[in-house]
C-alpha positions in Angstrom: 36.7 8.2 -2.0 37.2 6.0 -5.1 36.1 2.7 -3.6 32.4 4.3 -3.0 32.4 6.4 -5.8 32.4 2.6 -7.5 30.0 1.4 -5.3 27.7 4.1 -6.1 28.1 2.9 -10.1 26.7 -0.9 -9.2 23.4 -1.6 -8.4 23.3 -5.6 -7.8 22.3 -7.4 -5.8 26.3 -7.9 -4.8 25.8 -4.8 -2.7 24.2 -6.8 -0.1 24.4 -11.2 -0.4 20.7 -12.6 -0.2 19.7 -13.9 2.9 20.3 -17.4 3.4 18.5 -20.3 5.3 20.9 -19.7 8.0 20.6 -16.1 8.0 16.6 -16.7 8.6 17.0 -19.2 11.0 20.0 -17.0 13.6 18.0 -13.8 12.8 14.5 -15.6 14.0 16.4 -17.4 17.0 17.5 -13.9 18.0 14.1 -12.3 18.1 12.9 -15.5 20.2 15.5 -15.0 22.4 14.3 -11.2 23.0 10.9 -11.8 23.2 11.3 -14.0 25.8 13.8 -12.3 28.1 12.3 -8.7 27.1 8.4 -7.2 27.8 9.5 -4.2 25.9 10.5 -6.2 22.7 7.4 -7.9 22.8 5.9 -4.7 22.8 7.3 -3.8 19.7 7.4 -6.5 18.0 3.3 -6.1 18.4 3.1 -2.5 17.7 5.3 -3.7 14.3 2.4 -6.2 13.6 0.0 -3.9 14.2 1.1 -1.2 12.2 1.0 -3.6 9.3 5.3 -3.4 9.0 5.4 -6.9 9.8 2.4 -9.5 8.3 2.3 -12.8 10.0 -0.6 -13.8 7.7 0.9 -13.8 4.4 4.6 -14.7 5.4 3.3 -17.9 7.6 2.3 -19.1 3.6 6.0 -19.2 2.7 8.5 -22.1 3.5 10.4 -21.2 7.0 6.9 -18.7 7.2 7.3 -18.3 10.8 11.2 -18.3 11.2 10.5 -15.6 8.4 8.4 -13.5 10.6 10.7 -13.5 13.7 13.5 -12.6 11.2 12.0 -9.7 9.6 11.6 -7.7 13.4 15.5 -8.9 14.0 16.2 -6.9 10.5 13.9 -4.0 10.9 16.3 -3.6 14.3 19.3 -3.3 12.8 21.3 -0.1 14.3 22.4 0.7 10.9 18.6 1.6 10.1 18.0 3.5 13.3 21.6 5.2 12.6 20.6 6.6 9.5 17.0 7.1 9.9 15.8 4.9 7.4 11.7 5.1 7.7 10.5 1.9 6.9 7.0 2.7 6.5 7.9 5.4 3.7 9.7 3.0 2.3 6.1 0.7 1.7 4.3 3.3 0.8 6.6 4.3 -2.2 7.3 0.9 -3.1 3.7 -0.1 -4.4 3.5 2.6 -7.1 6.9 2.0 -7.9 6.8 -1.6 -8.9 3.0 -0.6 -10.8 5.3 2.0 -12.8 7.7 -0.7 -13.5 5.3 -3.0 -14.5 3.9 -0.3 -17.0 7.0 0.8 -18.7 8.5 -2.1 -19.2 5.6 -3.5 -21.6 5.0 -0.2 -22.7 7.9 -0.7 -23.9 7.8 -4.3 -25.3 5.2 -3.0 -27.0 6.6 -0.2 -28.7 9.8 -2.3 -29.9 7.7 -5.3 -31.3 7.7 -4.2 -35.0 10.8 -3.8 -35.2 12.0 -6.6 -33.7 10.6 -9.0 -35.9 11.3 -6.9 -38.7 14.9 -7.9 -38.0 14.6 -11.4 -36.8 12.6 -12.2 -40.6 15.7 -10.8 -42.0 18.2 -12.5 -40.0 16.2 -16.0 -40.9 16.1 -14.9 -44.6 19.8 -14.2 -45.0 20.4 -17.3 -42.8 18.6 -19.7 -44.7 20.0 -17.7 -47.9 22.9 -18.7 -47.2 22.5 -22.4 -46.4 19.9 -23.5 -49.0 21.1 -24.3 -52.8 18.4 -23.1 -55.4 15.7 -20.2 -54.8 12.8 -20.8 -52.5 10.1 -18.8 -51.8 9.8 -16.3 -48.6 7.0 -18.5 -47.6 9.0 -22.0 -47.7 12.2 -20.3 -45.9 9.8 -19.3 -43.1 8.2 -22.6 -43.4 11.8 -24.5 -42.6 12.6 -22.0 -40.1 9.6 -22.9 -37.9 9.8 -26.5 -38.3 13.8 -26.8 -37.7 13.3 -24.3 -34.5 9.9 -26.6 -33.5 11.5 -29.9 -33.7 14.6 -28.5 -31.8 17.2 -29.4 -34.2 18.4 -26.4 -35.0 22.0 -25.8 -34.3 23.0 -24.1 -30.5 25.8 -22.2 -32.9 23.0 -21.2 -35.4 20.7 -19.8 -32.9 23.8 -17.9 -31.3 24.5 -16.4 -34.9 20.8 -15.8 -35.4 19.9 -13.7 -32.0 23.7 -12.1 -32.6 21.6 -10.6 -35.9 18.7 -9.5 -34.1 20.4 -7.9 -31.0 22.5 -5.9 -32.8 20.0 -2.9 -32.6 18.7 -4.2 -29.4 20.9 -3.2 -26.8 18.9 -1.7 -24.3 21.3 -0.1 -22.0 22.8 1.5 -24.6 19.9 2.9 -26.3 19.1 4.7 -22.5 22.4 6.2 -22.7 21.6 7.5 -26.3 17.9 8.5 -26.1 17.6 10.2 -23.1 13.7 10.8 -23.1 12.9 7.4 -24.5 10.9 4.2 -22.4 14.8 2.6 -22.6 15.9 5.3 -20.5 12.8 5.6 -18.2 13.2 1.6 -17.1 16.8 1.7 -17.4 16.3 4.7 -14.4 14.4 2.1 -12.0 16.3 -1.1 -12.4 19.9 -2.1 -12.3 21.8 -3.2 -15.0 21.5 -7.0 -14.5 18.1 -6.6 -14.2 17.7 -4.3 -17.4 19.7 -6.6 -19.6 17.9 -9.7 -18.3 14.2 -8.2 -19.1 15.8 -7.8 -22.6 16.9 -11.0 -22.9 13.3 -12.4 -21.4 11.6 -10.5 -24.4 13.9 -11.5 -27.1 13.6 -15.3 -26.0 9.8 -15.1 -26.0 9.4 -12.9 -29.4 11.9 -15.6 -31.2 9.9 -18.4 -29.3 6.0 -17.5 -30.0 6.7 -16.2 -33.6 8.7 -19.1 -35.3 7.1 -21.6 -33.3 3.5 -20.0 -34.3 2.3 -20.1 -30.8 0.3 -17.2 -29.1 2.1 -14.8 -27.1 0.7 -13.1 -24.1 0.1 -8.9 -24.7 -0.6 -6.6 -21.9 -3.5 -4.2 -22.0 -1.7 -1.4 -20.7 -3.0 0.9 -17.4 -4.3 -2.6 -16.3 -2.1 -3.5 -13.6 -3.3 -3.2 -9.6 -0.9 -4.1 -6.9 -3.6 -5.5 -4.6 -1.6 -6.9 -1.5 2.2 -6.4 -0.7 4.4 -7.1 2.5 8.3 -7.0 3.8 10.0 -10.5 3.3 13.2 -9.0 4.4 14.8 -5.4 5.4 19.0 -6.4 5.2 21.5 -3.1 5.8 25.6 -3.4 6.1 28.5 -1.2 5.8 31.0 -1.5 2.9 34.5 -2.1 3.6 36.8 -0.7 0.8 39.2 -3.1 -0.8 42.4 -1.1 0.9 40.6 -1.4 4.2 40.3 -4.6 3.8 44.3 -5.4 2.7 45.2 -2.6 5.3 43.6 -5.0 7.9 44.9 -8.1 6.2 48.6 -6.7 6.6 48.2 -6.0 10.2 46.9 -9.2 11.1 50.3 -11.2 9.0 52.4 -8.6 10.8 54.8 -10.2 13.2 55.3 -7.3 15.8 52.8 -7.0 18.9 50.9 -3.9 18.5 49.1 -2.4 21.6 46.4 -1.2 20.3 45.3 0.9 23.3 48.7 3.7 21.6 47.4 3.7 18.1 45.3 7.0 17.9 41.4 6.6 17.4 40.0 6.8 13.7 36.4 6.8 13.7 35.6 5.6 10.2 32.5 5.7 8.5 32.6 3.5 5.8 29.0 3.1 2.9 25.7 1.9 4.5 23.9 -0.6 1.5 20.4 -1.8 2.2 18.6 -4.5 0.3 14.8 -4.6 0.9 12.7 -7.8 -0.6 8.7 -7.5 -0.8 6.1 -10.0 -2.1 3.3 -8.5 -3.9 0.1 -9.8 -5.7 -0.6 -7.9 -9.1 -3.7 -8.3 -11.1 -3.5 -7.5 -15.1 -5.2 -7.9 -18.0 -4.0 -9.6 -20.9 -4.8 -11.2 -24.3 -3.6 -14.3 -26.3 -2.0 -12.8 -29.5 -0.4 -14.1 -32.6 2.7 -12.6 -33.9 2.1 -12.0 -37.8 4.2 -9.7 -40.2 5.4 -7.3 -37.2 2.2 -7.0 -35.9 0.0 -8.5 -32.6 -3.4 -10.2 -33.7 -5.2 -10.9 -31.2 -7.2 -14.9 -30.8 -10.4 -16.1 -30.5 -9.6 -16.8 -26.4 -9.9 -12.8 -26.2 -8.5 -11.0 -22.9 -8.8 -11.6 -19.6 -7.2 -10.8 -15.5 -4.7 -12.6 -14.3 -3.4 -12.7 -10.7 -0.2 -13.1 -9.7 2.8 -13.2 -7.0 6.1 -11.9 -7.5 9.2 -10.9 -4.9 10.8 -7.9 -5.9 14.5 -6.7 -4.3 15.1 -2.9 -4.1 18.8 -1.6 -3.0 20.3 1.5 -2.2 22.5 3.6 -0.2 21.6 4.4 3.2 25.2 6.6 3.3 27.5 6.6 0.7 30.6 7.3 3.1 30.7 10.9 2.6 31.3 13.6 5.1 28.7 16.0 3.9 25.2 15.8 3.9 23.6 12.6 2.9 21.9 12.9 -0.5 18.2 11.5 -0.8 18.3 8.1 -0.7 17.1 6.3 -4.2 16.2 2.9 -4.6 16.6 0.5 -7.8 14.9 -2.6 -8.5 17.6 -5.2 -8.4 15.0 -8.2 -9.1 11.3 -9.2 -10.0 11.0 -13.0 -9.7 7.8 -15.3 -9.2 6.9 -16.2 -6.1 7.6 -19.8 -6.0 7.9 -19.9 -2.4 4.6 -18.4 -1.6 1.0 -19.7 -3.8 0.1 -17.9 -7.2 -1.7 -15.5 -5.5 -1.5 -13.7 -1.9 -4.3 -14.6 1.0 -5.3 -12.3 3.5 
């Protein structure tokens, strides 16, 4: 199958469409609905509470907190779960040492790359103020006029573009995974999608070009300091994938101008790809230090180090079934997103 070979290659949140307002507020109506007219939902909706699945005390902290609760049990009930056996509490237990090993590599390897980098954003400011500046200046005055032109924000957009153009041209991320196989590129490249992976490099260019011509301190991780302390479901989504020439196959049929009975047409029992999109809040707790970026190196400022809490949602997605008929392979997850928690407080309250 073509189409789900294809889907197998994307790893988006596309797979599965974030849950809207109206998706929280049908899906919570539903479970209302059942709790009322059913002693043996009620049942399980507690033994979900209970068990810790569902946790009314740090979703009621959101916006729509309790229409979020209710709609959580209406997901976790989807048939497409139960069909394909998909164990939600496995799924929390792997999920906090997965986001902590996220966390990890991806400023192990910020830090790694750092040198580097600004190695090759001072040259791209040399040769660009080289080539705009009549007479010879000194290294010191060209980095002097960078900082202030970037500072007072009158820098061209067209010269930034031509400056970070410079500095990613060895900074492609995705394809250093594909080349260095063993490398911390490849590791994070392994548990995130592509979006994500090329917008976590474009978060640490912005802030390496931001903190060091603007001579402000960055913040550096103290690596092996990060604790996921608290984490709960915000949402549990799964739906089958219709193939594009499903989809026109349908379409045809329904412009077709002969009545069909469809009661004659033989019975085609067709499993089509199962996606699943999980979302989680969690509360990490890290360590880091105020550091100034000078000559390719991280010194650190008189504010030392110190622990930081903080709330982030992260989306996982994967294939329940990819639409094959043999057996179903073990089912992998990616990291599709990693986003503050602006709905929720800074940190998570039990």
């Amino acid at each position: 199958m073509r189409a789900t070979r294809k889907l197998l290659e994307i790893a988006s949140t596309q797979l599965v469409k974030p849950r809207s307002h109206w998706d929280t507020v049908s899906s919570a109506f539903a479970t209302v609905v059942s709790l009322v007219s059913s002693q043996n939902d009620r049942d399980k909706f507690i033994e979900t509470v209970d068990k810790g699945i569902i946790n009314p005390s740090i979703l009621s902290q959101a916006d729509l907190g309790v229409l979020m609760t209710f709609a959580l049990h209406h997901d976790l009930n989807n048939d497409l779960f139960k069909r394909h056996d998909f164990q939600v509490e496995d799924f929390i237990e792997g999920a906090e040492p997965a986001l902590e090993s996220f966390q990890e590599t991806l400023y192990s390897l910020d830090k790694s790359i750092l040198p580097s980098f600004i190695k090759n954003l001072k040259e791209a400011l040399e040769d660009d103020n080289d080539a705009e500046e009549e007479g010879e200046k000194s290294k010191d005055s060209i980095q002097s006029i960078a900082t202030s032109t970037f500072a007072n924000s009158t820098m061209t957009e067209d010269k930034l573009k031509r400056m970070e153009d410079a500095v990613l041209k060895g900074s492609d991320w995705k394809k250093k995974a594909e080349e260095e196989p063993d490398s911390l590129y490849a590791e994070l490249s392994g548990m995130i999608s592509d979006q994500l992976l090329k917008s976590c490099e474009s978060q640490f260019v912005m802030s390496v070009m931001s903190c060091y011509m603007n001579k402000v301190p960055r913040m550096s991780y103290e690596l092996e300091s990060g604790k996921i302390s608290d984490m709960c479901l915000l949402s549990a989504r799964a739906h089958e994938i219709v193939p594009e020439e499903d989809h026109d196959e349908k379409k045809k049929n329904d412009d077709s101008d002969v009545m069909v009975d469809e009661s004659l047409e033989p019975f085609v029992d067709k499993k089509f790809p199962v996606a699943a999109q999980i979302e989680v809040i969690y509360s990490i707790s890290q360590t880091f230090a105020q550091t100034l970026i000078e000559d390719a190196e991280e010194k650190e400022t008189e504010e030392g180090s110190r622990a930081m809490e903080t709330a982030w949602v992260a989306v996982f997605e994967g294939m329940l079934f990819d639409g094959s008929n043999g057996s179903e392979e073990k089912l992998r997850w990616k990291l599709v997103d990693n986003r503050p928690a602006w709905e929720f407080g800074m940190s998570l309250g039990r």
